[in-house]
C-alpha positions as CSV (number, residue, x, y, z in Angstrom):
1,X,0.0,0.0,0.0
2,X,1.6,3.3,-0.9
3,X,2.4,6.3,1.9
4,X,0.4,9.4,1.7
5,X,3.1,11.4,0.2
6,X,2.2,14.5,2.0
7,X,3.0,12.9,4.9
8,X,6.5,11.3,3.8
9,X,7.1,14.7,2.8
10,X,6.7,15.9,6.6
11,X,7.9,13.2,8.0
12,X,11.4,14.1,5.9
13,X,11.1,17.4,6.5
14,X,10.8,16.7,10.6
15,X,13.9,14.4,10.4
16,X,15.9,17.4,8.5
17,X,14.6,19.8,11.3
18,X,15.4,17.4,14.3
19,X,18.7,16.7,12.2
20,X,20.1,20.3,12.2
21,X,18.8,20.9,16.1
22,X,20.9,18.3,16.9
23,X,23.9,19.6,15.0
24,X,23.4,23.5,16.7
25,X,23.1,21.2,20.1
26,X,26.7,19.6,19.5
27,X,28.4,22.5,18.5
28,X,27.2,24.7,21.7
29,X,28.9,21.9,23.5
30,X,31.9,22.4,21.8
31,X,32.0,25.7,22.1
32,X,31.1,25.6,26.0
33,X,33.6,22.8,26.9
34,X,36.2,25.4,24.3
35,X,35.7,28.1,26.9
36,X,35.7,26.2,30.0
37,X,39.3,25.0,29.0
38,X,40.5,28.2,28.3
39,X,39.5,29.9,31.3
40,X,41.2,26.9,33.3
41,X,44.2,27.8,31.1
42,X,43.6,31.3,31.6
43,X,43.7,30.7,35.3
44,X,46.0,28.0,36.1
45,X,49.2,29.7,33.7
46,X,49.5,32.7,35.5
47,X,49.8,30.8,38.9
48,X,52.4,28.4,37.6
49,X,54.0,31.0,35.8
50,X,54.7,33.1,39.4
51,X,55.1,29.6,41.4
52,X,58.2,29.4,39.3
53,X,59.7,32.9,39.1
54,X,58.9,34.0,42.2
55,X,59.7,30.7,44.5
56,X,61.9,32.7,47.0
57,X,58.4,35.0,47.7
58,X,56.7,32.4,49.0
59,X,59.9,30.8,50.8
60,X,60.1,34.5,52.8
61,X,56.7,35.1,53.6
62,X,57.0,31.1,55.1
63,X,54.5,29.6,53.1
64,X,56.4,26.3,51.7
65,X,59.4,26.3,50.8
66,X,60.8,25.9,46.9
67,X,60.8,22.1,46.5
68,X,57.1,22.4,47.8
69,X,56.2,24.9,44.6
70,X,58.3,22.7,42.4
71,X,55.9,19.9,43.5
72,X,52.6,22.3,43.6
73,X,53.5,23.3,39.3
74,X,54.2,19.8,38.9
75,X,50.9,19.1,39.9
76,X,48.8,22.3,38.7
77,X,50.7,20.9,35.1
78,X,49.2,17.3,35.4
79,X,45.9,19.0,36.4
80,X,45.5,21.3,33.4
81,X,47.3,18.1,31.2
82,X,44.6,15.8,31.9
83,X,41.2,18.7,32.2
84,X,43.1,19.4,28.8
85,X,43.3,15.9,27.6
86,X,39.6,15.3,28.6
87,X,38.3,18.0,26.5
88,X,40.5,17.7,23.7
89,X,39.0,13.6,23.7
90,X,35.7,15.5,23.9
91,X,35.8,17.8,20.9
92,X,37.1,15.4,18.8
93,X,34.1,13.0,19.1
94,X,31.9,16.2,19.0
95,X,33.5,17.8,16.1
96,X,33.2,14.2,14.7
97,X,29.5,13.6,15.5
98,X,29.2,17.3,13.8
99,X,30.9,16.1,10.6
100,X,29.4,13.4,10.1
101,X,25.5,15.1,10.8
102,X,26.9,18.0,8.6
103,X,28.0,15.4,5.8
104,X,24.5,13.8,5.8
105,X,22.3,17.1,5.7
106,X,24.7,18.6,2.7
107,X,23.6,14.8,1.2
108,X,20.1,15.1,2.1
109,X,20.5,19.0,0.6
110,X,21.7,17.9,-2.4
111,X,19.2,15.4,-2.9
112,X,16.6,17.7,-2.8
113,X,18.3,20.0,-5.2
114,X,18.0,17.1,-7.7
115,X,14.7,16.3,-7.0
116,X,13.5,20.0,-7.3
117,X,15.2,19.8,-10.3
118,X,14.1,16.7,-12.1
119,X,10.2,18.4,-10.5
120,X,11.3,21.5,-12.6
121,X,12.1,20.1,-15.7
122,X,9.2,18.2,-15.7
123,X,7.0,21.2,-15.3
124,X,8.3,22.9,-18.1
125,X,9.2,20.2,-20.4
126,X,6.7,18.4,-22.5
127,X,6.9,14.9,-21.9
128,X,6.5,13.4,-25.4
129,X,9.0,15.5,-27.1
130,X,11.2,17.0,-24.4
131,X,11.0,20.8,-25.9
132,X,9.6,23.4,-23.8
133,X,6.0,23.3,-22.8
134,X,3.1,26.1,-23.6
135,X,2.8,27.6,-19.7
136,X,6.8,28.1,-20.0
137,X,7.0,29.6,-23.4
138,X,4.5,31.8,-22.2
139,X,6.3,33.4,-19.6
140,X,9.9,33.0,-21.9
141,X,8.3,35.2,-24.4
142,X,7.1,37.9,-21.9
143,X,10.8,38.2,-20.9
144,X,12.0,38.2,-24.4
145,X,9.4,41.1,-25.2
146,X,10.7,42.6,-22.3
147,X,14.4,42.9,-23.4
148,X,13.7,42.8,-26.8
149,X,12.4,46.2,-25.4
150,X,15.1,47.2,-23.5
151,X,18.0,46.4,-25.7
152,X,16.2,47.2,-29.5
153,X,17.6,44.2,-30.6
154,X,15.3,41.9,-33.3
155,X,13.0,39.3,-31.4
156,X,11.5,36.7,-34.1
157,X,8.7,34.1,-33.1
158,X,8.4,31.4,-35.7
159,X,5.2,29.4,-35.7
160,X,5.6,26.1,-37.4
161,X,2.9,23.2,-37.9
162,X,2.1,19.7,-39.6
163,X,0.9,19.0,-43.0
164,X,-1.5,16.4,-42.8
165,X,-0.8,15.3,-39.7
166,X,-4.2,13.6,-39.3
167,X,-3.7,11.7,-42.2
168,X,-0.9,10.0,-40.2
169,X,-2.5,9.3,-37.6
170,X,-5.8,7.9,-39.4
171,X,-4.1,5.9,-41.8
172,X,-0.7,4.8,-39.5
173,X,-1.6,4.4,-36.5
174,X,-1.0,7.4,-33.3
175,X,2.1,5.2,-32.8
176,X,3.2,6.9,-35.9
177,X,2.1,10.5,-35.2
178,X,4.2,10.4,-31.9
179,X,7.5,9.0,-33.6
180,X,6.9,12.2,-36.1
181,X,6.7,14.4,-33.4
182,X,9.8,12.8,-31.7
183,X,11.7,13.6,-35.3
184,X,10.6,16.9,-35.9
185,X,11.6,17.6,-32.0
186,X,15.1,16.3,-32.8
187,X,15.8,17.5,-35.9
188,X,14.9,21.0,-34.7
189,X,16.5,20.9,-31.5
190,X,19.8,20.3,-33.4
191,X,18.9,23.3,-36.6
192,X,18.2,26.4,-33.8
193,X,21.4,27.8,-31.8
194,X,21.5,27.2,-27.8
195,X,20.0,30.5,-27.3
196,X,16.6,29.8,-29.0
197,X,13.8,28.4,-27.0
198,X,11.7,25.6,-28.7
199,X,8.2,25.2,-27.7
200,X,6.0,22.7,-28.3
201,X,2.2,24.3,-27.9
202,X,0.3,21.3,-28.5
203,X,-0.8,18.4,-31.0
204,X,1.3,19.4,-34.0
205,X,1.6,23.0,-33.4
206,X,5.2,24.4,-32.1
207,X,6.8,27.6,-31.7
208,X,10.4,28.7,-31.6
209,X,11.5,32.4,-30.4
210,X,14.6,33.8,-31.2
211,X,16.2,36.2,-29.7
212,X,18.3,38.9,-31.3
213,X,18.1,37.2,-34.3
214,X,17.9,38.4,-38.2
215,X,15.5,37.3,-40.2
216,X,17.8,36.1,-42.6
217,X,18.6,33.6,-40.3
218,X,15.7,31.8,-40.8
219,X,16.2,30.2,-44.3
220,X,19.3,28.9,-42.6
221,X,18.1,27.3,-39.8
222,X,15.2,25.6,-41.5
223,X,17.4,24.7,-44.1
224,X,19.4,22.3,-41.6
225,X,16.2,20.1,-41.2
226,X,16.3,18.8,-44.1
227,X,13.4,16.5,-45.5
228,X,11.6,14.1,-43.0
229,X,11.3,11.0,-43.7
230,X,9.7,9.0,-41.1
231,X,10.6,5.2,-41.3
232,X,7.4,2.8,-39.5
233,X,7.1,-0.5,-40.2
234,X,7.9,-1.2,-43.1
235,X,6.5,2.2,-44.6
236,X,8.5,5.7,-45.4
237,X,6.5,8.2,-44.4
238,X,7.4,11.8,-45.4
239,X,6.8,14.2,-42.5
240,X,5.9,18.0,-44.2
241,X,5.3,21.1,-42.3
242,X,4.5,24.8,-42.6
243,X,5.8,27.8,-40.9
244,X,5.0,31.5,-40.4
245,X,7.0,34.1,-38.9
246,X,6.9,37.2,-36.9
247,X,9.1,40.2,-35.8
248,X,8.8,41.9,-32.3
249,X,7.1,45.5,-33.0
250,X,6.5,48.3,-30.8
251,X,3.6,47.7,-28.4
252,X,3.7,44.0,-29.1
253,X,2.3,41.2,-26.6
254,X,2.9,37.7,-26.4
255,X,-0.6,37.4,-28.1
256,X,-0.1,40.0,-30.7
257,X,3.0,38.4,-31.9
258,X,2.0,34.6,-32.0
259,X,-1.5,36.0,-33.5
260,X,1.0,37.6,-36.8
261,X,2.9,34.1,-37.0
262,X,-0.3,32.1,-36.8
263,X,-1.7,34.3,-39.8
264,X,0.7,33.9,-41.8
265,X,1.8,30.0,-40.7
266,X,-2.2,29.4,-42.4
267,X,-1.5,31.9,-45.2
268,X,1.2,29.3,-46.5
269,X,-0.8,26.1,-45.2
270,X,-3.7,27.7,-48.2
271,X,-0.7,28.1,-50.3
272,X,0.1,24.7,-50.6
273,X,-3.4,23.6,-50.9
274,X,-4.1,25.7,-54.0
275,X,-0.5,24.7,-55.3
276,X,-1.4,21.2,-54.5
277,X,-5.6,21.3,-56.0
278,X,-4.0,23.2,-59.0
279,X,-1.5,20.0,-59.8
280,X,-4.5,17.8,-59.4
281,X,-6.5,19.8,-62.1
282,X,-4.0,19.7,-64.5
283,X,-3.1,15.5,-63.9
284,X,-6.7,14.7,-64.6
285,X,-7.8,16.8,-67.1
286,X,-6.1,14.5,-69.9
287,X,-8.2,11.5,-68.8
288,X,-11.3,13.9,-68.9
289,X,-10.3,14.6,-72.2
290,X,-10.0,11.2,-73.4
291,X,-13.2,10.0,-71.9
292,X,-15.5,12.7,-73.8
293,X,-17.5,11.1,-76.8
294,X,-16.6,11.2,-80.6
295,X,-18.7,11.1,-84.0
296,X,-18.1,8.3,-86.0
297,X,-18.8,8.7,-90.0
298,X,-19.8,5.4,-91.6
299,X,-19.6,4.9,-95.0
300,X,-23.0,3.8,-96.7
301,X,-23.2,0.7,-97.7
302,X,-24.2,-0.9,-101.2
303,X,-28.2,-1.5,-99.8
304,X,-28.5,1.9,-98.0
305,X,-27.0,3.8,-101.7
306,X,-30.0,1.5,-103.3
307,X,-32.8,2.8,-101.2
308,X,-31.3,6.2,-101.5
309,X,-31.5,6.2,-104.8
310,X,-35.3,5.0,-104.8
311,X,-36.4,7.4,-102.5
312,X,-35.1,9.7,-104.9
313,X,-36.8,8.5,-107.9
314,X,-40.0,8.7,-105.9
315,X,-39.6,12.0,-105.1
316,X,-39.0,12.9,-108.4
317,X,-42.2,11.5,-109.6
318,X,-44.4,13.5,-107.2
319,X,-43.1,16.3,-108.0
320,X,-43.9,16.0,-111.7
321,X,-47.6,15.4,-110.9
């Protein structure tokens, strides 16, 4: 049975939360047992520093005598050696309980990272084709509008689309349709330059925007497609497309812009139709040409030139009387 993921995901999050308590916790011990061995320092050096210098002081005032201080450094040494060696032992196995929490948080950081990455990529990346989705070309285009704006440098948006994209589909199967929009994808992820952003806005319909591009450009980098010809069991199908494009202008919008590449993507779509209904005229009107009916002439034969001839004679005859 799967886990609610909204709970794994606080369950996570509380571990990370208890995780980096638990690191401030170690490191305020640390610091603590830091400053309670250098105020024993602090306090101990002094007196062995004037137990040693000044033993004659203490040997006048009758305190003890110099062998007795030697003795009393001796053992205010071995006092601060071991408090010394105690917290040294300490702060290692603190600072190495702090390593190894830090090591596992910066791995559990870095995790996440990826994750929010891969989450990232998959919210702006269409999942068939792996170009950019509509919601994120959206937003791209604002910003290109934006500095398009800003730096007066030429913004193009090129709308491109299938022809006969259905037809595909109906007669090859969807299978089909998606490998050709696979194809298209790669071939035109390798034609535009690294700065271009390739959108895919849904079914067959794409758009690319170019920034601080020249319209000459264009030719070129549809030029590098090439023909497609799509290979599916045991068939070649030829994938054709058509395109329309459009320069940023003053007072453009993301609407205004796609609107101009739209109108002119289905200005050359009804190009190609008339080109393509005008070829089919002119294939079939030889065969309509050869089917239209002919006269044939007969010669008369030798009985029809006899009964000519009689209905002649007869007419002849009533017109005499």
């Amino acid at each position: 049975m799967a886990g609610n993921p909204t709970a794994e995901k606080r369950a996570s999050e509380t571990t990370r939360r208890q995780d980096f308590e638990n690191s401030l916790v170690v490191l305020e011990g640390i610091t603590s047992r830091h400053a309670w061995s250098s105020a024993q320092l602090i306090l101990l050096l002094p007196v062995m520093i004037i137990l040693l210098a000044l033993p004659w002081l203490f040997s006048h005032f009758g305190v003890f005598d110099q062998t007795a201080a030697t003795v009393l450094v001796g053992v205010l040494v071995a006092m601060l050696w071991v408090v010394s060696a105690f917290t040294l032992t300490h702060q290692r196995r603190d600072l190495q309980q702090l390593r190894e929490g830090l090591i596992e948080q910066m791995d559990a950081a870095t995790r996440n990272r990826v994750k929010g990455e891969k989450l990232y990529g998959l919210s702006i990346l269409d999942p068939l084709t792996g170009l950019y989705n509509r919601r994120f070309g959206e937003t791209r285009l604002k910003e290109e509008i934006a500095r398009a704006l800003q730096s007066k440098d030429p913004l193009l948006v090129l709308a491109l689309d299938f022809d006969r994209f259905k037809q595909i589909n109906d007669q090859y199967g969807h299978a089909a349709g998606d490998l050709a929009l696979k194809e298209f994808s790669r071939r035109l992820q390798r034609a535009i330059r690294a700065c271009d952003v390739p959108i895919r806005v849904g079914g067959d319909e794409f758009l690319v925007i170019f920034p601080e591009c020249a319209r000459e450009m264009i030719d070129v980098i549809l030029s590098r497609m090439g023909s497609i010809v799509l290979k599916f069991e045991g068939h070649e199908i030829p994938v054709n497309f058509s395109h329309g494009l459009a320069q940023y202008e003053i007072n453009d919008t993301p609407a205004t812009m796609v609107h101009r590449a739209d109108k002119r993507l289905y200005a050359a779509k009804a190009k190609r139709k008339d080109a393509e209904r005008g070829e089919q005229l002119l294939t079939e009107q030889p065969a309509t040409s050869a089917a239209e009916p002919s006269v044939v002439l007969e010669e008369p034969t030798g009985s029809d030139q006899q009964a000519g001839m009689s209905l002649n004679l007869e007419a002849a005859e009533l017109h005499l009387d």
